[in-house]
C-alpha positions in Angstrom: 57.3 47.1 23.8 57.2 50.8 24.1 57.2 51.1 20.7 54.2 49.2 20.9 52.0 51.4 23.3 52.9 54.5 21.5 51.5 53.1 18.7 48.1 52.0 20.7 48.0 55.2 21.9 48.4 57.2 18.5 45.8 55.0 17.2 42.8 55.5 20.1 43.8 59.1 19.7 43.5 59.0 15.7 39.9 57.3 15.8 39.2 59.8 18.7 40.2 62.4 16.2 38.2 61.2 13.2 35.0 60.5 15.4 35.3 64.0 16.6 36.3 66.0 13.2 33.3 64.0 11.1 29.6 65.0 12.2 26.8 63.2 10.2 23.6 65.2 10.8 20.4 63.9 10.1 17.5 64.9 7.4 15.6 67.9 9.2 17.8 68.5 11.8 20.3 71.7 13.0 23.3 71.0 14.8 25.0 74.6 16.5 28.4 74.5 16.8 31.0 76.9 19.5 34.2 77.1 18.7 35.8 78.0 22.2 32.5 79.0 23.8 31.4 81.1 21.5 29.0 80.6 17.9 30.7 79.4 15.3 28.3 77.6 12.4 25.3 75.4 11.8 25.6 72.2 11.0 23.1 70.7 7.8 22.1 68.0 7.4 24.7 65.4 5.5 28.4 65.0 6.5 30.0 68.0 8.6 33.5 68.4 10.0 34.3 70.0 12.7 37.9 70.6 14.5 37.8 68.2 17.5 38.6 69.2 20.8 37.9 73.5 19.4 34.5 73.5 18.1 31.8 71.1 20.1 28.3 70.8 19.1 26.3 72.6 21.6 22.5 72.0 20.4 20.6 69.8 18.4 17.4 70.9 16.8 14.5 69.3 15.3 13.1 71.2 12.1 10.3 69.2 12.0 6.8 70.3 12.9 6.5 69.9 16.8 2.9 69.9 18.8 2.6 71.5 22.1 0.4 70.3 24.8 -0.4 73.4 26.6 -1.7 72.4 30.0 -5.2 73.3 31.2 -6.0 76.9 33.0 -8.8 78.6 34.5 -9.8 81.6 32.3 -12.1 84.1 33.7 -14.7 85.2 30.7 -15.9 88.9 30.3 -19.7 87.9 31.9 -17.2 86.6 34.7 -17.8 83.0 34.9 -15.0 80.6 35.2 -13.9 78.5 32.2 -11.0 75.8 32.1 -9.5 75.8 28.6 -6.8 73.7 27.2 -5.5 73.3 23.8 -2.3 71.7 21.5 0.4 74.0 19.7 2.2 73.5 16.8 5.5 75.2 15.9 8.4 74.3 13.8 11.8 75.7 14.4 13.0 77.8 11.3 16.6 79.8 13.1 18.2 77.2 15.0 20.8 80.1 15.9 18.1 82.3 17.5 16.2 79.1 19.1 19.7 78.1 20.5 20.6 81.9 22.5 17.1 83.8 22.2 15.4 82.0 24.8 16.8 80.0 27.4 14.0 77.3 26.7 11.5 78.3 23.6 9.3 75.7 24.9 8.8 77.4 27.9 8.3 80.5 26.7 5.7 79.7 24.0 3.5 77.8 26.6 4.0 80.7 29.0 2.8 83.2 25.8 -0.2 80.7 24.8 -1.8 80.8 28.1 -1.4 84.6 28.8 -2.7 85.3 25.3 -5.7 82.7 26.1 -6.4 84.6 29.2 -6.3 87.4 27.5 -8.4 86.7 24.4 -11.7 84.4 26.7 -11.5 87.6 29.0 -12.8 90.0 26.5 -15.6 87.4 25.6 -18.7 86.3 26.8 -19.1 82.8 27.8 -21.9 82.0 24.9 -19.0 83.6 22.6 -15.9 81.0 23.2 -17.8 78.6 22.5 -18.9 80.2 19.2 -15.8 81.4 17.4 -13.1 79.4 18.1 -11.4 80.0 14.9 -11.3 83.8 16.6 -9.5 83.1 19.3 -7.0 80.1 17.6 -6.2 83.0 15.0 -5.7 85.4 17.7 -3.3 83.1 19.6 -1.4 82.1 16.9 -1.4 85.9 15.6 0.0 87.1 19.1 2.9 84.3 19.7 3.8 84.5 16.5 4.9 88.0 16.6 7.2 87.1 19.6 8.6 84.0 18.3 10.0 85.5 15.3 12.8 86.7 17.9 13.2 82.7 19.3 13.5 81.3 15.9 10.3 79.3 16.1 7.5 79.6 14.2 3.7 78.7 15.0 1.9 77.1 12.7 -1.6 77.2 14.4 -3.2 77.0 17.7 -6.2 74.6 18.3 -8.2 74.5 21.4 -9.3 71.2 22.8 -11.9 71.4 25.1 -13.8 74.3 26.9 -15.2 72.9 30.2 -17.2 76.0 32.1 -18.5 75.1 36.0 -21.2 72.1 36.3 -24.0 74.4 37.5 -23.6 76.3 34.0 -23.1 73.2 32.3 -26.1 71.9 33.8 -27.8 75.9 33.0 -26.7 75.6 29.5 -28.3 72.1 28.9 -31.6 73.2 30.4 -31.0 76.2 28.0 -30.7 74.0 25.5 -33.5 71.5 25.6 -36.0 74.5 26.1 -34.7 75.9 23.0 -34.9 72.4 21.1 -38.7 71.9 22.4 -39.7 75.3 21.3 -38.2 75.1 18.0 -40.4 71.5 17.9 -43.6 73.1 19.1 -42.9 75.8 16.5 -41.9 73.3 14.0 -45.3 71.1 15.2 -47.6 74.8 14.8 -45.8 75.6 10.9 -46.8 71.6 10.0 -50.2 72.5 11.0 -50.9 75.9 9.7 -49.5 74.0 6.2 -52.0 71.3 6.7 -54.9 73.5 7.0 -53.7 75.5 4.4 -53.1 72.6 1.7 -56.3 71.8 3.1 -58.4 75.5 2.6 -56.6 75.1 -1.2 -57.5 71.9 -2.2 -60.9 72.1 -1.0 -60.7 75.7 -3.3 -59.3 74.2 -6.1 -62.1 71.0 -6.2 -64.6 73.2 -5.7 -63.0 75.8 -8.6 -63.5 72.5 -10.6 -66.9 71.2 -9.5 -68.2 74.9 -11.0 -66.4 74.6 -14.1 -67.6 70.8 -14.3 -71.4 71.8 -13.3 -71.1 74.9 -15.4 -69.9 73.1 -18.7 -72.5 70.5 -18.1 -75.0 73.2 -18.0 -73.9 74.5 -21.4 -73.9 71.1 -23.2 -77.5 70.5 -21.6 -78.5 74.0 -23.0 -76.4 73.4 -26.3 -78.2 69.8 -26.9 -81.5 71.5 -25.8 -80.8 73.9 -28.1 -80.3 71.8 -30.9 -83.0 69.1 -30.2 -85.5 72.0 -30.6 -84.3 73.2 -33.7 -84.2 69.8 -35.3 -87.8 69.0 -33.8 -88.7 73.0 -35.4 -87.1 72.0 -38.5 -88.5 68.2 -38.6 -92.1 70.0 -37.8 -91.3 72.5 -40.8 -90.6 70.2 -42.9 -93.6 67.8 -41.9 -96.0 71.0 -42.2 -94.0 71.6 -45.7 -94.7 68.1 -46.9 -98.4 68.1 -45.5 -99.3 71.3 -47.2 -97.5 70.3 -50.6 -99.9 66.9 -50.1 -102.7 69.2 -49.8 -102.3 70.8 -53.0 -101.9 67.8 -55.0 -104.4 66.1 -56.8 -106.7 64.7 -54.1 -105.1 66.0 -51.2 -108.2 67.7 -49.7 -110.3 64.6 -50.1 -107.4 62.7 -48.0 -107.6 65.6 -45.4 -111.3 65.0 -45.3 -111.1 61.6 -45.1 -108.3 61.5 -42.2 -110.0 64.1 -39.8 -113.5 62.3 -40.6 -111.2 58.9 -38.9 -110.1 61.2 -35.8 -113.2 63.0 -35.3 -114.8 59.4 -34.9 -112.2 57.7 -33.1 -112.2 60.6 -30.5 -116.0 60.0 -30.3 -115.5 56.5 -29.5 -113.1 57.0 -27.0 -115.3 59.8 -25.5 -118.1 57.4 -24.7 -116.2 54.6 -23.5 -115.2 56.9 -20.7 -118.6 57.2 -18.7 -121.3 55.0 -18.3 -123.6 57.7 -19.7 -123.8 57.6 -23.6 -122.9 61.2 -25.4 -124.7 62.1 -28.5 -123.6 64.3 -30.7 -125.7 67.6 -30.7 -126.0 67.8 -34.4 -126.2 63.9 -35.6 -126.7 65.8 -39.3 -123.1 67.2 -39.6 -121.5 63.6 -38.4 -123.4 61.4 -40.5 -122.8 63.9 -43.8 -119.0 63.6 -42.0 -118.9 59.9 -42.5 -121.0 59.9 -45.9 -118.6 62.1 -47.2 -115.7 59.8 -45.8 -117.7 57.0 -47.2 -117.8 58.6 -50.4 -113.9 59.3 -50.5 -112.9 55.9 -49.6 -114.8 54.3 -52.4 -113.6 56.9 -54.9 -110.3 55.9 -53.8 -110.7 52.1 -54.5 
């Protein structure tokens, strides 16, 4: 029976002994061991053994990357007006010797160095300023804990700031600031449309008139072109008419048929003459137009 017990006992105490000699640490994670108070290793990740009962596992890390809420403060700007400022940290632990004895709580001290560095950095700005470079002071921050953390075995990634809230009468300042702004850049916007109308207006009225010229001026010079022309045909029609009536002249019998043709209009236009008044016109020399019609006479019967 005691034989028994002993044998209980041995066994408790062996699986005690195997549970506390193998150490399975997990992916992205740091184990620091003591062996009698004092450092001894680092654990990686896999299957670790460890003498039970002489080293113990004092911390347990996480490698992975960790965000930080850092709670809100009150940050005074250089144009000294209030401004509560919060913002989100991200660090990953790269020593986890240094993380495990440089601080006694890293996460302490990096929210502690955020918000003093914030303080620091919206002090030496004006409050129009924050609100435009941002990326200034999450560079800053990150720049100036950075620096410190080395020493803590952290490292911080970056530094983003989540809201700036200033005091609700300059909120309320700003917005009136703001709609101002946005109506003069429409009444500005409403004055360029304008002077663009009238002057695609001034230049179209330009251009057509640029064209009714050149339309009105190129109709001018065909009307004086076809002028032109029509008088030199008619010249050269009247030439040739004058060519043709003198070369009839010449010919045989031509100046009996010039005889004969003004004899016809110098009694036509008689005619005419006295049909035109009730009085009756007489020639003055009755002798000259009857020899003009005998000789007329004469020239149409030599003709037949």
């Amino acid at each position: 029976m005691d034989f028994g017990i002993v044998a209980m006992v041995l066994f408790v105490v062996a699986v005690v002994f195997m549970f506390k000699t193998i150490n399975v640490v997990p992916q992205q994670h740091a184990y620091v061991v003591e062996r009698l108070g004092k450092y001894h290793s680092t654990l990686a990740p896999g299957l670790n053994i460890v003498v039970p009962f002489i080293d113990r596992i004092a911390y347990r890390h996480v490698l992975k990357e960790i965000p930080l809420d850092v709670p809100p403060q009150v940050c005074i700007t250089k144009d000294n007006t209030q401004l509560q400022v919060d913002g989100v940290l991200y660090f990953q632990i790269t020593d986890a010797m240094r993380a495990s004895y440089g601080t006694s709580n890293y996460i302490t001290a990096i929210t502690q160095l955020a918000q003093t560095t914030l303080r620091s950095v919206i002090g030496k700005m004006e409050l129009d300023k924050t609100f435009e470079e941002r990326d200034h002071i999450n560079t800053t921050i990150v720049n100036a804990i950075d620096e410190s953390a080395a020493n803590w075995g952290v490292k911080v990634l970056r530094y983003e700031i989540k809201d700036l809230t200033p005091p609700k009468e300059i909120l309320h300042a700003m917005q009136a600031q703001i709609t101002a702004e946005r109506e003069k850049r429409a009444l500005i916007a409403a004055s360029e449309g304008r002077k663009q109308e009238q002057i695609n207006i001034a230049t179209g009225e330009r251009e057509a008139a640029i064209a009714r010229s050149e339309g009105e001026k190129q109709a001018s010079i065909n009307r004086a072109q076809g002028q032109a022309t029509a008088i030199v045909a008619l010249a050269e029609a009247s030439a040739q008419a004058l060519r043709e009536i003198g070369s009839a002249i010449h010919a045989p019998g031509g100046q009996d048929a010039v005889n004969l043709k003004v004899a016809e209009k110098y009694v036509d236009a008689f005619s005419q003459l006295a049909k035109t008044n009730n009085s009756i016109i007489v020639p003055a020399n009755l002798g000259e137009m009857s020899g003009l019609i005998a000789s007329a006479m004469q020239i149409v019967k030599a003709q037949k």
